[in-house]
C-alpha positions as CSV (number, residue, x, y, z in Angstrom):
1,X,180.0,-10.4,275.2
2,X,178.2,-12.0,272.6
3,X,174.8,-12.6,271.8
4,X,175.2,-16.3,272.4
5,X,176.7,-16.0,275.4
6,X,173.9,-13.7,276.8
7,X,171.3,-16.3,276.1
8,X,173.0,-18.9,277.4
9,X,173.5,-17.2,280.9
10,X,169.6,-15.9,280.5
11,X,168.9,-20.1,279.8
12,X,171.1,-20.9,283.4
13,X,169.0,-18.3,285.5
14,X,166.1,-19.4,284.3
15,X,167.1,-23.1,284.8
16,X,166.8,-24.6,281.6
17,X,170.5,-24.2,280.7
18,X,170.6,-27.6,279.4
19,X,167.8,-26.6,276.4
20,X,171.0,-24.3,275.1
21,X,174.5,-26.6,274.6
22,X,175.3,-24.4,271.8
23,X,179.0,-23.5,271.2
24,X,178.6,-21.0,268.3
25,X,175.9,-19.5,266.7
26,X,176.2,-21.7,264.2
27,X,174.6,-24.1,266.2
28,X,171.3,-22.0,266.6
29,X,171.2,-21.3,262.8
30,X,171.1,-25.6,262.6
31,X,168.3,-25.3,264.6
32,X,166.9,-22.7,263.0
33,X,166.9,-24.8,259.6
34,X,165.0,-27.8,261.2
35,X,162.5,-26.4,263.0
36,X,161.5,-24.5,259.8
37,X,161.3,-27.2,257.5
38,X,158.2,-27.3,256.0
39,X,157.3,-24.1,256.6
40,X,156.6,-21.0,254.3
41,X,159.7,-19.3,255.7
42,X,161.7,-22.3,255.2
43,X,165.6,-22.2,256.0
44,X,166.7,-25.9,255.7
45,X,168.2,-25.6,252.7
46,X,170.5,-23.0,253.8
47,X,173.3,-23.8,255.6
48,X,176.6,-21.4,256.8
49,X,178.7,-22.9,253.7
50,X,176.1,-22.3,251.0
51,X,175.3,-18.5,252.7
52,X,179.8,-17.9,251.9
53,X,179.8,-19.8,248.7
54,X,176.6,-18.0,246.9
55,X,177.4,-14.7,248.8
56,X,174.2,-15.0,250.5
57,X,170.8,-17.2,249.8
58,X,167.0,-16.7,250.4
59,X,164.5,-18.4,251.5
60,X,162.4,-20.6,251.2
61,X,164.9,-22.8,250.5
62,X,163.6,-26.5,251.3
63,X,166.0,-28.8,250.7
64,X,170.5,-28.5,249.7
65,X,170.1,-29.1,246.5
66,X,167.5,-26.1,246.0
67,X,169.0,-22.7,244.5
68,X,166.9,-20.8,247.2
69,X,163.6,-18.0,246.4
70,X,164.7,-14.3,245.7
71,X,161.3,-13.4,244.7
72,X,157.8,-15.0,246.1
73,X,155.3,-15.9,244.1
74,X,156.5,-15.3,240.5
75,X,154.6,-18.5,239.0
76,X,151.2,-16.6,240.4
77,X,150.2,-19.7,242.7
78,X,149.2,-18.4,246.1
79,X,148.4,-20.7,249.0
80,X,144.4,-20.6,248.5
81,X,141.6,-22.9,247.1
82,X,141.8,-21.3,244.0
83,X,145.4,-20.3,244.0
84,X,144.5,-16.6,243.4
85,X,145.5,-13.8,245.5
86,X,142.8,-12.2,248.1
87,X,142.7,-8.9,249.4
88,X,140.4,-8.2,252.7
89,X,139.7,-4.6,253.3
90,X,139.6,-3.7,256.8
91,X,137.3,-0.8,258.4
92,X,139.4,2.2,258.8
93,X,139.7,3.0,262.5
94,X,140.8,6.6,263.8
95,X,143.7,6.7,265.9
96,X,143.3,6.7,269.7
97,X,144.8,10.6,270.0
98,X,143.8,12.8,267.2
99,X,144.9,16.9,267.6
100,X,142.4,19.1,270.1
101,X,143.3,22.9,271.0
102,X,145.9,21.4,273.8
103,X,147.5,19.0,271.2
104,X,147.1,20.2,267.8
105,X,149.8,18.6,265.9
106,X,150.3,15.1,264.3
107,X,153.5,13.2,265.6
108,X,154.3,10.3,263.8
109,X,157.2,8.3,263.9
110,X,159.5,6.0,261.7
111,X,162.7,5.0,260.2
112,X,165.4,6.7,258.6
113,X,167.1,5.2,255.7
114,X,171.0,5.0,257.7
115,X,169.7,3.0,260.3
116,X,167.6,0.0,261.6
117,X,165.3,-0.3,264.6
118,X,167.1,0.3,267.8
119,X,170.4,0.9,266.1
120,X,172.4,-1.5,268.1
121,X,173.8,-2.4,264.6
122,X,173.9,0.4,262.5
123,X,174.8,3.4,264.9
124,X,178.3,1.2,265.6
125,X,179.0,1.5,261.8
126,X,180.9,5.5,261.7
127,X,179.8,6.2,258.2
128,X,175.7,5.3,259.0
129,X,176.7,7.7,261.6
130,X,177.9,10.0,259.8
131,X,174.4,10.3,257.6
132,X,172.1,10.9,260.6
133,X,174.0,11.1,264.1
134,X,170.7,11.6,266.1
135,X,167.3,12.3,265.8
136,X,165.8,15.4,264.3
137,X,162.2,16.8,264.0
138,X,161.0,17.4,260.5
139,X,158.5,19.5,259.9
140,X,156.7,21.2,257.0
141,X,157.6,25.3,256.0
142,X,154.3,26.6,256.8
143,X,154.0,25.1,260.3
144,X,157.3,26.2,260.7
145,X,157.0,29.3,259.8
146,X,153.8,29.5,262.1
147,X,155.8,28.7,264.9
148,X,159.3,31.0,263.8
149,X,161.2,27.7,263.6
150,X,164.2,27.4,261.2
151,X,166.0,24.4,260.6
152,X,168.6,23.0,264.2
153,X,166.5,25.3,266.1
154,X,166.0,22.8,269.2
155,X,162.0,22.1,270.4
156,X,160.7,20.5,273.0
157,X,157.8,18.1,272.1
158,X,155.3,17.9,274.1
159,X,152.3,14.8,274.3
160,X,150.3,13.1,277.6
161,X,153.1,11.2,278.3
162,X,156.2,13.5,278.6
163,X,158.5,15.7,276.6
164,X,161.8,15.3,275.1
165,X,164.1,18.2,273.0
166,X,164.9,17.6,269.0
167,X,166.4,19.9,266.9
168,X,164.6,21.0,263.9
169,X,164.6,19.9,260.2
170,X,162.3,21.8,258.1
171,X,161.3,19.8,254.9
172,X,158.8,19.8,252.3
173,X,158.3,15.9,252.2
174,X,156.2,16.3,255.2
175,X,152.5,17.0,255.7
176,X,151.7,20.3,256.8
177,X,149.7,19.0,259.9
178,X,152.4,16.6,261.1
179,X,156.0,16.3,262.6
180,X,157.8,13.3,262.3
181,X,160.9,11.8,264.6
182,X,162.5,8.6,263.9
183,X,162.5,6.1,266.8
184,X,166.4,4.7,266.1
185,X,167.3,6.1,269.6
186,X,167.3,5.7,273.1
187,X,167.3,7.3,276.1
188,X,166.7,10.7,276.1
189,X,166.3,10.8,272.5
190,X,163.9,7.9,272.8
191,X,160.5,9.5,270.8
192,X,158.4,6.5,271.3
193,X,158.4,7.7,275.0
194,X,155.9,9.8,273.7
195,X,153.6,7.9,272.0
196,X,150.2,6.6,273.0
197,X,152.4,3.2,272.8
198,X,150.3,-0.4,274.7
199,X,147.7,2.3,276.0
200,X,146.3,1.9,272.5
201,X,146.5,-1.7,270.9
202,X,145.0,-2.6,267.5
203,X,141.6,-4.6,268.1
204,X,143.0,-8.0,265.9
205,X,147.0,-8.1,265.9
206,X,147.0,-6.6,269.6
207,X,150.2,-4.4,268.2
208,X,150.7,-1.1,270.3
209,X,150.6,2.3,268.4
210,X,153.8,3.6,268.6
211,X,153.0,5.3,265.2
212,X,150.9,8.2,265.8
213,X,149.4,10.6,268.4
214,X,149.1,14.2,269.6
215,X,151.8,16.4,270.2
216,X,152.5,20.3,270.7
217,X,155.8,21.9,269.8
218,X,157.6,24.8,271.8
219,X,160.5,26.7,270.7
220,X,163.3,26.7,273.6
221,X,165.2,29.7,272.0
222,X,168.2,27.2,271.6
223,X,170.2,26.0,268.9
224,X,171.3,22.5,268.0
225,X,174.4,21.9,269.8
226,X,177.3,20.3,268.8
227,X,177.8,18.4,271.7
228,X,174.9,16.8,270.8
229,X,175.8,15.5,268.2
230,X,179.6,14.4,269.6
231,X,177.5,12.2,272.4
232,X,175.6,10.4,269.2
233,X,178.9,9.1,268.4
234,X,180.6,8.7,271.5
235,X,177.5,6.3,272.5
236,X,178.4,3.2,270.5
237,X,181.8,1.8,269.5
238,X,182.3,3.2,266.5
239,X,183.6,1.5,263.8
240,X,184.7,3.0,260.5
């Protein structure tokens, strides 16, 4: 089923099917284009024929005739009085976990460079696969070492809010405080189940922190296993 076709049965639950008469996505990209004319992120300009022609086009791009904006702000005019950048520095605020006795280590969380948010995209492409099948555990030699862990030994991390297994990648682009798990999975594998998450919002943009808290780490005696790893791709249509 495709995205289009979701929305438009989400629209007819909800009763306002007749706000969605598209036939092709197409359609919402049109829309798309006018209802960001005049804006700073403006599509109109861009249009499915000019996107095949120019092999892609960026925006702002405000009217057909314009060539489109790879790079903002080259001619150093910024939306101001003065048309000069500003900076506002912000008071630094400490997380809402920090590391006790119970919880003594840093878990932070991020991307990996094969694949993008949720990976509903790029865990159905075989060769992103291929570079990062599921989600490891890095972690720095000397808190390794102080816990005996070598690299595809599998831990269970522990925070407030539950536990989940990863197997271990010991690295030396880590902080020696700090493990780090990248969020691209669900599930079981799903790390920001672990994170303080909307029980901790920043004070202005009211954005959870799914970026940080307090974890500890236990060995489980176990080894990465391959079946682990054959699940990874047997969960999306892979395509190669």
């Amino acid at each position: 089923m495709r995205d289009l076709d979701i929305f438009k049965e989400l629209a007819r639950r909800l009763g306002v099917e007749d706000k969605f008469n598209y036939t092709k996505s197409e359609d919402i990209f049109n829309e798309l284009r006018h209802i960001t004319r005049g804006s700073y992120a403006d599509y109109y300009g861009i249009t499915y024929e000019r996107i095949e022609k120019n092999m892609g086009m960026f925006w702002p791009c405000p009217s057909l005739d314009h060539p489109g904006t790879p790079r903002l702000w080259e001619d150093r005019k910024f939306k101001t009085n003065d048309g000069k950048a500003h900076f506002n520095p912000t008071p630094y605020i400490t997380p809402v976990e920090e590391p006790d006795e119970e919880y003594p280590i840093v878990l932070t969380t991020g991307r990996v460079v094969s694949q993008y948010l949720s990976g509903t995209q790029t865990r159905r492409i075989g060769k992103l696969v291929d570079i990062y099948p599921e989600p490891l555990m890095e972690i720095h030699p000397e808190l390794a070492a102080k816990y005996n862990i070598e690299t595809d030994d599998l831990i269970k991390v522990i925070t407030r809010r539950g536990e989940a297994l990863f197997p271990a990648n010991v690295v030396e682009t880590i902080r020696k405080d700090t493990i780090f798990i990248p969020y691209h999975w669900g599930g079981v594998n799903a790390v920001n189940q672990l994170t303080v998450g909307f029980d901790g919002l920043d004070p202005i943009s009211k954005m959870p922190e799914f970026k940080v808290c307090a974890c500890k780490i236990e060995k489980t005696g176990r080894k990465r296993a391959e079946e682990s790893v054959e699940l990874a791709y047997r969960s999306r249509d892979i395509h190669y």
